[in-house]
BABA-593401 format. One record per residue (C-alpha): residue number from 0; x negated, z negated, y negated. Coordinates in Angstrom, 3 decimals. Example, Ala and Ser with C-alpha at 12.3 -4.5 7.8 and 13.67 -1.06 7.14 Angstrom:
residues 2
[rec 0,[-12.300,-7.800,4.500]]
[rec 1,[-13.670,-7.140,1.060]]
end
This chain:
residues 101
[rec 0,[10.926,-0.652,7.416]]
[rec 1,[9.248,-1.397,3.818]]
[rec 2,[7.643,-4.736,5.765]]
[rec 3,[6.243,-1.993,8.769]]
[rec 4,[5.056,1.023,6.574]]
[rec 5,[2.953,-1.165,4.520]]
[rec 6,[1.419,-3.172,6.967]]
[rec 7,[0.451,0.046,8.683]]
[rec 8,[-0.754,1.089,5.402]]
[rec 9,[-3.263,-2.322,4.954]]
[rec 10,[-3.962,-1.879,8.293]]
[rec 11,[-5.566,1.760,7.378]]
[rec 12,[-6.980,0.542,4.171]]
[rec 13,[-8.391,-2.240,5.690]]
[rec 14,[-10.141,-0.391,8.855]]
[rec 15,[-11.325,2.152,6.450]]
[rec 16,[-13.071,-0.800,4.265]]
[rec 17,[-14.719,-2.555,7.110]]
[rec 18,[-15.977,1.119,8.757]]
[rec 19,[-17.125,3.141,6.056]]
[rec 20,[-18.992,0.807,3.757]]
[rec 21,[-18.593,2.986,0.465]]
[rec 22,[-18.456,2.001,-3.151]]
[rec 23,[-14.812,3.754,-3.116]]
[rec 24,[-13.115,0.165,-3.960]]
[rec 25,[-11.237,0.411,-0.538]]
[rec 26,[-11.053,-3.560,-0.318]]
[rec 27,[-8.877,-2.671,-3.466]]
[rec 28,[-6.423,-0.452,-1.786]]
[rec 29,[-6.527,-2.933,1.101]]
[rec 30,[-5.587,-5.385,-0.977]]
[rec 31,[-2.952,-3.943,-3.021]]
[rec 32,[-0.984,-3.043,0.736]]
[rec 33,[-1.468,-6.968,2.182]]
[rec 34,[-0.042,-8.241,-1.059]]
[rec 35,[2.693,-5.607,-0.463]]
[rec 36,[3.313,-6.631,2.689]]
[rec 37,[3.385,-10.180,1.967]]
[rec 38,[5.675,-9.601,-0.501]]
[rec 39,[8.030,-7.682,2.391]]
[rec 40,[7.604,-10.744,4.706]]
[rec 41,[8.971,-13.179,2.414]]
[rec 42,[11.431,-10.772,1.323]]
[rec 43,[12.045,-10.240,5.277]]
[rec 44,[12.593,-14.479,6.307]]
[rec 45,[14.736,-15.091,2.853]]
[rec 46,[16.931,-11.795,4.022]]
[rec 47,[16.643,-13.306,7.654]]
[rec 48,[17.655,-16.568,6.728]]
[rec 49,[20.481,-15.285,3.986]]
[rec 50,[21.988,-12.712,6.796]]
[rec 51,[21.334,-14.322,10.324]]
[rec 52,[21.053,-12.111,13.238]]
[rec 53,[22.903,-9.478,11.307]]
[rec 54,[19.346,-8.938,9.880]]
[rec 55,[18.371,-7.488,12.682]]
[rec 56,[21.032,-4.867,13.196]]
[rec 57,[20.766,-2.656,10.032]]
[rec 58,[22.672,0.410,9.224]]
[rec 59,[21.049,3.469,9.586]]
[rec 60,[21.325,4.396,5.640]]
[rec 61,[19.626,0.913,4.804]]
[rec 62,[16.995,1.630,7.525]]
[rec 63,[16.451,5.039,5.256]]
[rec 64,[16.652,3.695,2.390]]
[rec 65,[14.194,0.752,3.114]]
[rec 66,[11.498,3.690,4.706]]
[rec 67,[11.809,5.675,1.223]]
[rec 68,[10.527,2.554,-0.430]]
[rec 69,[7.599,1.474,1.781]]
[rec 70,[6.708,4.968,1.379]]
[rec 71,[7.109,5.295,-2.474]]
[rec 72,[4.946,1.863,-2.613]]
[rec 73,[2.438,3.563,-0.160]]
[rec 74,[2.230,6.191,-2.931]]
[rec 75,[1.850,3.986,-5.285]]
[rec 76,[-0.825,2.206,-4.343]]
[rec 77,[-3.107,5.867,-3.706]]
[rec 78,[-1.904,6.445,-7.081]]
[rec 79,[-3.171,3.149,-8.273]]
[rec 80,[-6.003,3.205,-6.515]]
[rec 81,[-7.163,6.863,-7.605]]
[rec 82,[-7.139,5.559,-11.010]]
[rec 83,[-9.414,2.771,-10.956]]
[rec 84,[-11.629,5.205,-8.994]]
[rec 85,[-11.413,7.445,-12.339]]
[rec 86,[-11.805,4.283,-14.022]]
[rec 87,[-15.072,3.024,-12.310]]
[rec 88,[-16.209,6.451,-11.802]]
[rec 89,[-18.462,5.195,-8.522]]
[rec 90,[-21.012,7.945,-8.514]]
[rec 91,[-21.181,9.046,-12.071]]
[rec 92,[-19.189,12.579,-10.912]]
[rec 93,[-16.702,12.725,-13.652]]
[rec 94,[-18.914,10.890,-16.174]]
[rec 95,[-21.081,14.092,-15.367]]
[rec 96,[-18.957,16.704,-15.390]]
[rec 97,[-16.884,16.060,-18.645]]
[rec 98,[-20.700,15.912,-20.136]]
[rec 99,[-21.407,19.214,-18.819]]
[rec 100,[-18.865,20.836,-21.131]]
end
């Protein structure tokens, strides 16, 4: 599940990159969810070749348990990624309202 929900997630990230052409450091976010999901694959062929074809039959409370993950590193990753924004401040927006005050 943590291998599926953030390859959907790069998937996103990366679609959104290639379409909307902003300075919003997208290609960041994308690549914060492939090296994610990398890290899930191998994770998913050592598991695979610890475990056999019992791999491929989980329990239901691993199966939860794995989706609660790839969503927390989903979550992450926005987090992440909404701080280098405030970081990098792309259009000057916060830069010009904290000198407003």
């Amino acid at each position: 599940m943590t291998l599926l929900i953030t390859t959907f997630a790069a998937v996103i990230a990366t679609v959104a990159w290639y379409t909307v052409k902003s300075d919003r450091k997208l290609g960041t976010l994308a690549l914060m969810y492939w090296g994610a999901s990398l890290m899930w694959l191998v994770d998913s062929v050592v598991e695979y070749l610890e475990a056999g074809a019992e791999f491929f039959e989980p329990a239901f409370k691993d199966m939860v348990n794995d989706a609660y993950l790839g969503l927390s590193v989903v979550a992450l990753g926005l987090i992440i990624w909404i701080v280098v924004l405030l970081v990098k401040d792309p259009d000057g927006k916060l830069r010009a309202a904290l000198s407003h005050k």
